[in-house]
C-alpha positions in Angstrom: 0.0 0.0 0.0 1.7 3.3 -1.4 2.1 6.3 1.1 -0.6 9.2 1.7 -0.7 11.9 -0.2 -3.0 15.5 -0.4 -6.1 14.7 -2.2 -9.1 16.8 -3.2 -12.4 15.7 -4.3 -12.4 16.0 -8.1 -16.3 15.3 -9.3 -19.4 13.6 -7.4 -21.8 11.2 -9.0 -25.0 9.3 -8.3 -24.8 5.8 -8.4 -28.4 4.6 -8.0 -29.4 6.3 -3.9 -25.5 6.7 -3.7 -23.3 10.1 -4.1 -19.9 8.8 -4.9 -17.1 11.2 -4.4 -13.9 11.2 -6.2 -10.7 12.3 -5.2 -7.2 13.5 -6.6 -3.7 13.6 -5.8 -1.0 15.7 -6.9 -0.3 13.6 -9.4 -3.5 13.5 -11.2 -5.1 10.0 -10.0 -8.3 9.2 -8.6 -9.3 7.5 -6.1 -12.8 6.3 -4.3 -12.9 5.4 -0.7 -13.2 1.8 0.9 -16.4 2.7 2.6 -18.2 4.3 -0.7 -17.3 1.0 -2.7 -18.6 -1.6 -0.4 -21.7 1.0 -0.4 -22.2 0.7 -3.8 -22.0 -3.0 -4.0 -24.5 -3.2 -1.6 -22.4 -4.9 1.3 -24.3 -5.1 4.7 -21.2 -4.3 6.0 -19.1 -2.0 3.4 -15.7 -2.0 5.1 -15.0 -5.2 6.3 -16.2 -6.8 3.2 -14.3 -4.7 1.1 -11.1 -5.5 3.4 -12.1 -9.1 3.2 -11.3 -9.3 -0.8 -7.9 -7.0 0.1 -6.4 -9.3 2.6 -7.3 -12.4 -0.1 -5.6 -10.4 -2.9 -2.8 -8.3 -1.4 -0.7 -8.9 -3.9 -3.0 -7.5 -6.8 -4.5 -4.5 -4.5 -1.8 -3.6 -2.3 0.0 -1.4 -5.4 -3.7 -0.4 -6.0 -4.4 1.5 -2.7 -3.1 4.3 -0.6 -4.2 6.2 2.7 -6.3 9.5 2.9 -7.4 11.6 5.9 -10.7 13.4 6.1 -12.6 15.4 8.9 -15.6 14.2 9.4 -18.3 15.8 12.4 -19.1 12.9 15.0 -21.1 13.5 17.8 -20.7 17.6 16.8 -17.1 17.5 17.3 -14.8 17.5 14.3 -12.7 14.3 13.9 -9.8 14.0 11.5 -9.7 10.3 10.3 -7.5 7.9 8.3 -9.1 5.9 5.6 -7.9 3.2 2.7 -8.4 4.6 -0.6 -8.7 2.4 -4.2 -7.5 4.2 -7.6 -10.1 3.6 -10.1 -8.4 0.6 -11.5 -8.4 -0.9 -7.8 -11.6 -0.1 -7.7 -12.4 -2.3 -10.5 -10.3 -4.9 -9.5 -12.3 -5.4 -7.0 -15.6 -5.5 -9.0 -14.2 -8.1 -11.0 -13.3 -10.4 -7.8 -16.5 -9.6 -6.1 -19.9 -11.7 -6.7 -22.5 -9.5 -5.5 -25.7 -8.7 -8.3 -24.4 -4.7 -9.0 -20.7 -5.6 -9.6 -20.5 -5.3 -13.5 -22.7 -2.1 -13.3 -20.4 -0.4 -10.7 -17.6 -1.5 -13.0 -19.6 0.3 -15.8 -20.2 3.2 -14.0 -16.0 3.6 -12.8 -15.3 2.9 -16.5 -17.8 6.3 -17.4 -16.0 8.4 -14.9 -12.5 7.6 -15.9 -13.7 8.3 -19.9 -15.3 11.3 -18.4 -12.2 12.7 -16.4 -9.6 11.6 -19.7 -12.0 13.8 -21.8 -11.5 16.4 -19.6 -14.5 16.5 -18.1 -13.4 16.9 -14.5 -16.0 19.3 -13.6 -17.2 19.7 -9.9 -20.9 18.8 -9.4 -23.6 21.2 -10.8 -25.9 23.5 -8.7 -28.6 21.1 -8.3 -26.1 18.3 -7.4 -24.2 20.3 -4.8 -27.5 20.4 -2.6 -27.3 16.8 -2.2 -23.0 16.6 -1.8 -22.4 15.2 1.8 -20.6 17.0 4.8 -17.9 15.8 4.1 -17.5 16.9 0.5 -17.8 20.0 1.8 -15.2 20.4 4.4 -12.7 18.4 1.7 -13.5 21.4 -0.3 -13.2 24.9 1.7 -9.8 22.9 3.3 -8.9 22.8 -0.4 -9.7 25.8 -1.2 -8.1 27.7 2.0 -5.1 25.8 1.0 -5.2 27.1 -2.7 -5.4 30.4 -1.1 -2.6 30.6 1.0 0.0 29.3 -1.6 -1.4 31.8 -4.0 -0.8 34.4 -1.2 2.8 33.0 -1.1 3.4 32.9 -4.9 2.1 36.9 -5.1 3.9 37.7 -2.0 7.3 35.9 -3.3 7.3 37.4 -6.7 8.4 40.9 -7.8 7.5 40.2 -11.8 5.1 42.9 -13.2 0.7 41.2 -12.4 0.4 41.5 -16.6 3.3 39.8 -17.0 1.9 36.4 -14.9 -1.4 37.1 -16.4 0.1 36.3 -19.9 1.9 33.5 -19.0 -0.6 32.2 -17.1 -3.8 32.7 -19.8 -0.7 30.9 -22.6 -0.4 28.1 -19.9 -4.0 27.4 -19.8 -4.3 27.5 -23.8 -1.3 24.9 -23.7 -3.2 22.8 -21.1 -6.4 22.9 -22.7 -5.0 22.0 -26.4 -3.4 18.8 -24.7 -6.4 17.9 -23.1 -8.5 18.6 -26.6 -6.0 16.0 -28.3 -6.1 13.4 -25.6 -10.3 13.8 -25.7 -10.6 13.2 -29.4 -7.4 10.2 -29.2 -9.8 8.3 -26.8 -13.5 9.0 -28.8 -12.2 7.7 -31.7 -10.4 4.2 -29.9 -13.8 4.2 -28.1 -15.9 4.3 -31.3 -14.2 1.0 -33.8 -16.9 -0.7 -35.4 -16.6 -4.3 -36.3 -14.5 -4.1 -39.1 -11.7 -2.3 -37.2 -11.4 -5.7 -34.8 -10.5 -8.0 -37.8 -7.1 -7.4 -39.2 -6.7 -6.4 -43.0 -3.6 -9.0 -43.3 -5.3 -12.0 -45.4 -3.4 -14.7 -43.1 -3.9 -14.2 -39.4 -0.8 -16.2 -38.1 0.6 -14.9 -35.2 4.4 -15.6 -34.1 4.6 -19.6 -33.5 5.8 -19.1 -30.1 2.2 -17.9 -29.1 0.0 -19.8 -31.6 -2.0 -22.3 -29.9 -3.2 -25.9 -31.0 -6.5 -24.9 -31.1 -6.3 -21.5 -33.2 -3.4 -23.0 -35.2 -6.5 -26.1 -36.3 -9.2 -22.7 -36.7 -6.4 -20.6 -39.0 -6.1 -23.9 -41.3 -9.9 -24.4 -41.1 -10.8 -20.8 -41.9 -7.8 -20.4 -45.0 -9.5 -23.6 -46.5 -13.3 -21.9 -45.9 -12.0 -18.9 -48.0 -10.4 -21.1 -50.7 -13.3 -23.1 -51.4 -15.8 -20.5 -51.3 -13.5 -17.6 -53.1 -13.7 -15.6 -49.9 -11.2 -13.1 -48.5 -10.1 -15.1 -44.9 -11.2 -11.8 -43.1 -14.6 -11.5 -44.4 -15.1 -15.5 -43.0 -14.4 -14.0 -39.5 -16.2 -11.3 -40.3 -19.5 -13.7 -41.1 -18.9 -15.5 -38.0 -19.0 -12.5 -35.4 -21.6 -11.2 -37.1 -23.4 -15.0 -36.5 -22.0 -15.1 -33.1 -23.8 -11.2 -32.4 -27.1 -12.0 -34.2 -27.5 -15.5 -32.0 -25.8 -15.7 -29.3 -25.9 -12.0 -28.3 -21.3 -11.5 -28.8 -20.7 -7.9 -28.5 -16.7 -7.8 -29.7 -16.2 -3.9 -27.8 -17.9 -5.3 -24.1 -16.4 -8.7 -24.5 -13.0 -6.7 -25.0 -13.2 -4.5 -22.4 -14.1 -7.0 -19.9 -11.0 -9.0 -21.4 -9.0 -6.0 -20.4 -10.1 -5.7 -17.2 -9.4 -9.4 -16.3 -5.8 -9.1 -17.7 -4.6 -6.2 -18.0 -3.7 -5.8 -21.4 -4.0 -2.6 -23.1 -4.0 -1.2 -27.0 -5.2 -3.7 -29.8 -6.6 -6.6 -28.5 -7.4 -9.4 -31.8 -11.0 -10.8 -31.1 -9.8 -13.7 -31.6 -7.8 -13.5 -28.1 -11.2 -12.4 -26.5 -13.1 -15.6 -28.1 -10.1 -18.1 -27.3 -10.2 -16.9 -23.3 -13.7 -17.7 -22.8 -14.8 -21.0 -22.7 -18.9 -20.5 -23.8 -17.7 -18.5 -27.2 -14.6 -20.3 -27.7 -17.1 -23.5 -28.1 -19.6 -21.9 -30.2 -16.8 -20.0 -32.5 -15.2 -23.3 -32.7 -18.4 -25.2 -33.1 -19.2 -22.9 -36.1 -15.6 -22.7 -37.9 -16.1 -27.3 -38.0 -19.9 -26.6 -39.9 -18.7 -23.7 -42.6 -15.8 -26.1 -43.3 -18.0 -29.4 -43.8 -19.8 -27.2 -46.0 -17.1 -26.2 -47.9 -15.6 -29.5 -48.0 -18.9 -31.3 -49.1 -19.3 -28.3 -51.5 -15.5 -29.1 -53.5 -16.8 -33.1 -53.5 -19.9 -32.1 -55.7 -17.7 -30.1 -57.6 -14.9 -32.6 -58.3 -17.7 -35.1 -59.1 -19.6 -33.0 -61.3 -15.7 -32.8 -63.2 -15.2 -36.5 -63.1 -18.7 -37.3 -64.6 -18.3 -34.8 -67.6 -17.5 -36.9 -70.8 -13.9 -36.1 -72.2 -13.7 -34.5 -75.6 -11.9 -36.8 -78.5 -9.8 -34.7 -81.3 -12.7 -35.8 -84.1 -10.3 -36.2 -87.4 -11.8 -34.1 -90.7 -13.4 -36.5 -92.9 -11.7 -36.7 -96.5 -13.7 -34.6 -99.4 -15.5 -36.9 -101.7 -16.8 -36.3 -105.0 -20.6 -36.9 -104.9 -20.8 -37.6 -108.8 -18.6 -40.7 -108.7 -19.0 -41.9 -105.2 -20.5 -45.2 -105.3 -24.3 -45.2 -103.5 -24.4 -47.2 -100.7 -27.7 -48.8 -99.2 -27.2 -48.7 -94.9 -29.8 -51.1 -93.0 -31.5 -49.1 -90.1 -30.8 -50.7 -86.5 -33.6 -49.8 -83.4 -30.9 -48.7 -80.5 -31.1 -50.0 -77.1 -31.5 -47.7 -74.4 -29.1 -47.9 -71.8 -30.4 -49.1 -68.5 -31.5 -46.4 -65.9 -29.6 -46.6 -62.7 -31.4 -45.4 -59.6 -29.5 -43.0 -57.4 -28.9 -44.3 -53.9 -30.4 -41.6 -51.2 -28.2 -39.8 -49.6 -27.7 -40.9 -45.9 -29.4 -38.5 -43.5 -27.7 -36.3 -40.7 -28.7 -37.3 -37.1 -30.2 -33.5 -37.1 -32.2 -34.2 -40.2 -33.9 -37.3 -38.6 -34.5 -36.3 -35.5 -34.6 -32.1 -35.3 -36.1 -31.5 -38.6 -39.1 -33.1 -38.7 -39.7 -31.5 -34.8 -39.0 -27.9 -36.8 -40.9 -28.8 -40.1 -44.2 -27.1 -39.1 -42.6 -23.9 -37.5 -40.0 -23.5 -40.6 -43.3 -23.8 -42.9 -44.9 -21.2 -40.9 -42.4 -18.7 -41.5 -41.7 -19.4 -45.1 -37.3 -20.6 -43.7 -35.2 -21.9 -46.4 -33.9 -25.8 -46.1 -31.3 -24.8 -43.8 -33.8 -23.4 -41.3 -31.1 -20.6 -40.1 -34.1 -18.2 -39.2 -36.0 -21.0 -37.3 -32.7 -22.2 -35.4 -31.9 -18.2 -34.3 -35.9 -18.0 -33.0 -35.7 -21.4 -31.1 -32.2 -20.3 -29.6 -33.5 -16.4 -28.8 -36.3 -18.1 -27.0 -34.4 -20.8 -25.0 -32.6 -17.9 -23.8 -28.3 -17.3 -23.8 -27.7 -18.2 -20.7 -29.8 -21.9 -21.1 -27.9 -22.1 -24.4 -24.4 -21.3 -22.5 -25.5 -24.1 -19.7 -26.2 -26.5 -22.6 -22.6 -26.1 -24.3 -21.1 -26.2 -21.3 -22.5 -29.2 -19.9 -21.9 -30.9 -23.3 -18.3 -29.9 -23.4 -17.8 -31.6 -19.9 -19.6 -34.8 -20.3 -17.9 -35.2 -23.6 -14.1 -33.9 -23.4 -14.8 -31.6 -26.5 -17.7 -29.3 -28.1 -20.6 -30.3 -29.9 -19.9 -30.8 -33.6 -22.4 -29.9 -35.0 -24.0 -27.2 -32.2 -27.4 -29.2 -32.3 -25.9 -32.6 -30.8 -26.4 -30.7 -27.2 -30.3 -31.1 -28.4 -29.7 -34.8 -29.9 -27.4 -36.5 -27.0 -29.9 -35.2 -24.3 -33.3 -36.3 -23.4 -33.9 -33.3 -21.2 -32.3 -31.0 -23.5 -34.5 -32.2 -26.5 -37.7 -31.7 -24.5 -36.8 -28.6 -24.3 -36.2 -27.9 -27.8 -39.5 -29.7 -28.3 -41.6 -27.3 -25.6 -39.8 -24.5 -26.6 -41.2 -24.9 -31.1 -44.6 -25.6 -29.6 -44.7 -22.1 -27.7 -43.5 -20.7 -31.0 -45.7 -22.7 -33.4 -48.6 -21.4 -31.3 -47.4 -17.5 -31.0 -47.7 -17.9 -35.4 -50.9 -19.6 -35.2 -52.3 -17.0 -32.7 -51.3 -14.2 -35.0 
């Protein structure tokens, strides 16, 4: 735990019922207090549960924390205090590590002020908010501000320049100050702002250094290349389909997946979405479980082809037959043969899937109802939006730990699972009835 240093309360915001104050050092950092954050998170008691997940993480929170004293009014007397302060980071540290229900929205809300304070935004609370700012807040402020006074004091008091003269270099200080804080406001807008197309890299193989490369995204680059060649695809517009799949089903937003990737690591500037997918179990599965169907596909589709080839009859060079003079040419009488036709062979049926003879013919009516293609895409994403994502996470990860591996293709969590399949069943009754009752 770093030393104490002078602090001042910096900006105050609500966080539901709670007016969080947060304060700066010399140095520019913030910092919330230990009480405030177990507050927040809606601890029955705020301090000691807060000191509970410090003592079991010294290591990460220690370099996190720092002491601060504050005058606070007990029992009418004035009381000057020592409490345990978190930087904004800390404070989302310990978001991360705790389990209570408002955790990821008091992350949310840290994450806001430190966007708000880099954009320069480090404005103290408005009129209407200062009504509601607690005693303490107060008494942080006018000791501040006494203090401010008195060095000013000493600065006039020391100085024998000319008052125009600090003026000027004063007012071209500010102007320097606030250009800086102009560029640093727009450099963090537009790294907040990517789209989609910004996480996938413009390089057309995606191999990083070997050292790094796992086993696993080593077999999805090969997997992917071979998707692109087949289908004439550029390899970035394949990842591209995917996430777009993976956002439109399974509700994978790439910029809050990321961020919570940062906070659990650390890492900062590009992060590949394919580093975020890989770390999490649930999307690692269903990215995985994806990459194996577009690749049958493609594989099944470059059979057909090379069998359509094989099946074409091969042209013979057809020689030029030799000129002959009709007026001496003998006539010759040619006897008329009925040909044969050739026997017909019957095409052996395809074999079906385990999906087409059990799943289909549960989805039939629905896909009918809503006019779906063969491949019943749009009646798959309905059936999964209605199970729900966090039923459909359960499922994959149950499958993935009774079986060693994940489900290839996704529907064998439906097929290998009585319970699972009754509810795939229950859940294309509800929908066949909302069509019928529209």
């Amino acid at each position: 735990m770093t030393t104490n240093n002078p602090m001042t309360v910096i900006t105050s915001k609500s966080f539901g019922a709670l007016n969080v104050d947060v304060y700066q050092n010399d140095k520019h950092q913030y910092y919330m207090t230990r009480e405030q954050i177990g507050a927040a998170l809606e601890y029955n008691n705020p301090n000691k549960a807060i000191q509970n997940i410090h003592v079991k993480n010294t290591d990460r929170l220690d370099p996190l924390s720092t002491f601060l004293k504050l005058r606070k009014v007990e029992g009418g007397i004035t009381k000057e205090r020592e409490y345990i302060v978190y930087s904004l980071r800390g404070v989302m540290e310990i978001c991360r590590l705790s389990r209570q229900p408002k955790a990821d929205a008091f992350m949310d809300f840290c994450w806001d002020i430190m966007e708000s304070l880099m954009r320069g935004d480090s404005v103290l609370a408005t009129p209407k908010m200062d009504a509601a700012l607690s005693k303490e807040f107060i008494d942080v402020r006018l000791h501040a501000l006494f203090d401010s006074m008195k060095n000013l004091q000493n600065e006039l008091n020391s100085t024998r320049k000319d008052l125009s003269e600090q003026i000027e270099e004063a007012r071209a200080t500010s102007n320097e100050a606030l250009n800086v804080i102009s560029s640093v406001s727009q450099c963090v807008h537009q790294i907040k702002d990517k789209q989609m197309d910004d996480a996938i890299r413009s390089t057309r193989n995606f191999t990083p250094r070997k050292d790094v490369m796992s086993d696993w995204r080593k077999k999805m680059y090969e997997r992917i290349n071979v998707i692109a060649a087949i289908n004439e695809m550029k390899v970035q517009d394949v990842f591209r389909d995917i996430y777009e799949y993976m956002n439109r089903v399974y509700t994978f937003v790439i910029e809050e997946e990321r961020r919570k990737y940062c906070a659990r690591t650390g890492r900062t500037g590009h992060i590949p979405t394919i580093d975020v997918v890989e770390a999490s179990t649930m999307y690692k599965s269903i990215f995985g479980a994806l990459v194996e169907d577009s690749y049958t596909e493609a594989i099944n589709k470059k059979k057909e082809e090379t069998a359509d080839q094989k099946a074409l009859p091969e042209a013979k060079a057809v020689e030029a037959a030799p000129e002959v003079d009709v007026c001496v040419a003998p006539v010759i009488d040619v006897e008329a043969k009925e040909v044969e036709p050739e026997p017909v062979v019957e095409e052996k049926p395809k074999k079906q899937t385990e999906t087409a003879k059990i799943l289909f013919p549960i989805m039939l009516p629905l896909a009918e109802k809503l006019g779906d293609k063969p491949q019943y895409k749009h009646t798959y994403t309905l059936i999964y939006e209605r199970i729900g994502y966090k039923k459909m996470n359960n499922l994959f990860v149950a499958y993935e730990k009774a079986h060693g591996k994940a489900p290839h293709p996704k529907t064998k969590v439906f097929i290998e699972n009585e319970k699972s399949l009754a509810l795939f069943k229950k859940t294309v009754k509800q929908l066949m009835k909302e069509q019928e009752n529209k």
